[in-house]
C-alpha positions, 0 to 999 in steps of 0.5 A: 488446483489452488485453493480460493477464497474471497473476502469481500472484494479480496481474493486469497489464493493458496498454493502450498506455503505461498498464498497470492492476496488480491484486491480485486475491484477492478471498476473503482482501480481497487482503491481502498474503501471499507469493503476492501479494508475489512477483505484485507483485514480477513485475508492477512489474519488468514496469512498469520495464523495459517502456519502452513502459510510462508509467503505472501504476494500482494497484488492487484486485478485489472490495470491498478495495484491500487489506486489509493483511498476511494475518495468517492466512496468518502464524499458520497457517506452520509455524516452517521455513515462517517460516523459509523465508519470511523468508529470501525476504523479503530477496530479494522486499523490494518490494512494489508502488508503496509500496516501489518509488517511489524506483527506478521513475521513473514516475508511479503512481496508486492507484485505492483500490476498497475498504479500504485497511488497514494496509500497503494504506494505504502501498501506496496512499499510496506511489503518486503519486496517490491517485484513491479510490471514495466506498465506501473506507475507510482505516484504520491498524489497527496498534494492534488487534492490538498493533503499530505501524507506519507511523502514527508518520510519520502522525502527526508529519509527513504531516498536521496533528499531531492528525488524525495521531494519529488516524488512527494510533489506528486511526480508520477514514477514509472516503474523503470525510474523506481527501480533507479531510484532504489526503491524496488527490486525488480521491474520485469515485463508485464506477463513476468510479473506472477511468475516471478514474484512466485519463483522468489517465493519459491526461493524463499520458501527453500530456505530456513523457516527460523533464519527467514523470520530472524531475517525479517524482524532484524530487517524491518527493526532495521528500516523502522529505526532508521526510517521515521526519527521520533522528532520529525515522526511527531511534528509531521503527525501534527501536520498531518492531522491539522490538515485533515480539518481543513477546507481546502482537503475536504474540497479536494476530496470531492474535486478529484472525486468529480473530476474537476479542478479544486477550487483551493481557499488556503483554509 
């Protein structure tokens, strides 16, 4: 039997060289909340300093990979727990595979369950490999409630520029588009989705340990170097942080987290 171990609403999941990370908070769709944070935070340390530890697949439980940042969670804290919470931030600054990529130098695999939305999608696509169920859905969904984030590297880079700021206008991918559009490697039936997220770790659990890391660094210099040009990277930073004071963010927050229609002020 595999060994398990939780982390808050994160479960860790060994079998020999191939651990199986999941978020499982299956009632909030496994968006992310501070609890989650600090599961992920725990899990992915567990993963870089375990050297038995080769590979890690990333996925969720229920019908959601991960549904995003849990915007009730943020409407409904109080300022000193904003406060409190964003101090601990700093501290808890990674957030599974999309944040770690660059420090973990083994191979990840996202086994996308369900939706993928918002910083699921970067969560997701920060993994090595992108491994999804027919039933997924990924979806930038930033801009309903009045935000951008990611969808600018999206748009000018990732991807062809059209299908870019598509994706970045909120549309809704399925998993079968995704893969069209080159931007996963493999969409299998649902009940497929585990094992074969697990054969390719298998696979790569066959192969050199010091060629794979050789791999994986040179790989993700590759896409980094690539991906986000310094002069865009800043200006679109600037962007990002001016709208996280606006008005019009805070009352987007809290319509999606009502399930109403946001009242916009262009403030």
């Amino acid at each position: 039997m595999p060994e398990i171990k939780k982390f808050d609403t994160v479960e860790y999941e060994q079998h020999g060289p191939i651990v199986v990370i999941r978020m499982n908070n299956p009632a909030r769709r496994n968006s992310m909340n501070f609890t989650m944070r600090r599961g992920m935070n725990a899990a992915f340390a567990q993963f870089e300093t375990d050297e038995s530890a080769r590979v890690a697949i990333l996925t969720g439980v229920g019908n959601s990979f991960c549904s995003g940042i849990d915007t009730k969670d943020m409407v409904n804290q109080s300022p000193e727990e904003r406060r409190k919470n964003t101090e601990e931030r700093k501290e808890l600054n990674r957030i599974g595979a999309y944040e770690l990529r660059d420090r973990i130098l083994k191979p990840t695999i996202a086994a996308v369950n369900g939706w993928a939305v918002g910083h699921g999608w970067f969560m997701a696509h920060g993994c090595d490999l992108v491994f999804a169920a027919e039933s997924a859905i990924f979806w930038q969904n930033e801009p309903v409630y009045g935000f951008q984030g990611g969808g600018r590297a999206i748009a000018t880079q990732m991807i062809p520029f059209h299908l870019g700021v598509e994706i970045a206008l909120a549309a809704k991918i399925p998993a079968k588009r995704a893969y069209e559009m080159g931007l996963i490697n493999r969409v299998v039936p649902d009940d497929q989705l585990m094992p074969e997220a697990m054969a390719m770790a298998e696979h790569i659990c066959s192969l050199a340990p010091l060629a794979v890391e050789i791999i994986i660094r040179s790989c993700r210099s590759a896409r980094l170097s690539s991906a986000i040009p310094s002069v865009i990277e800043l200006s679109n930073w600037q962007e990002y942080n001016w709208l996280g004071s606006t008005e019009d963010v805070k009352e987007g927050f809290k319509a999606y987290a009502e399930k109403r229609k946001p009242q916009w002020k262009g403030r």
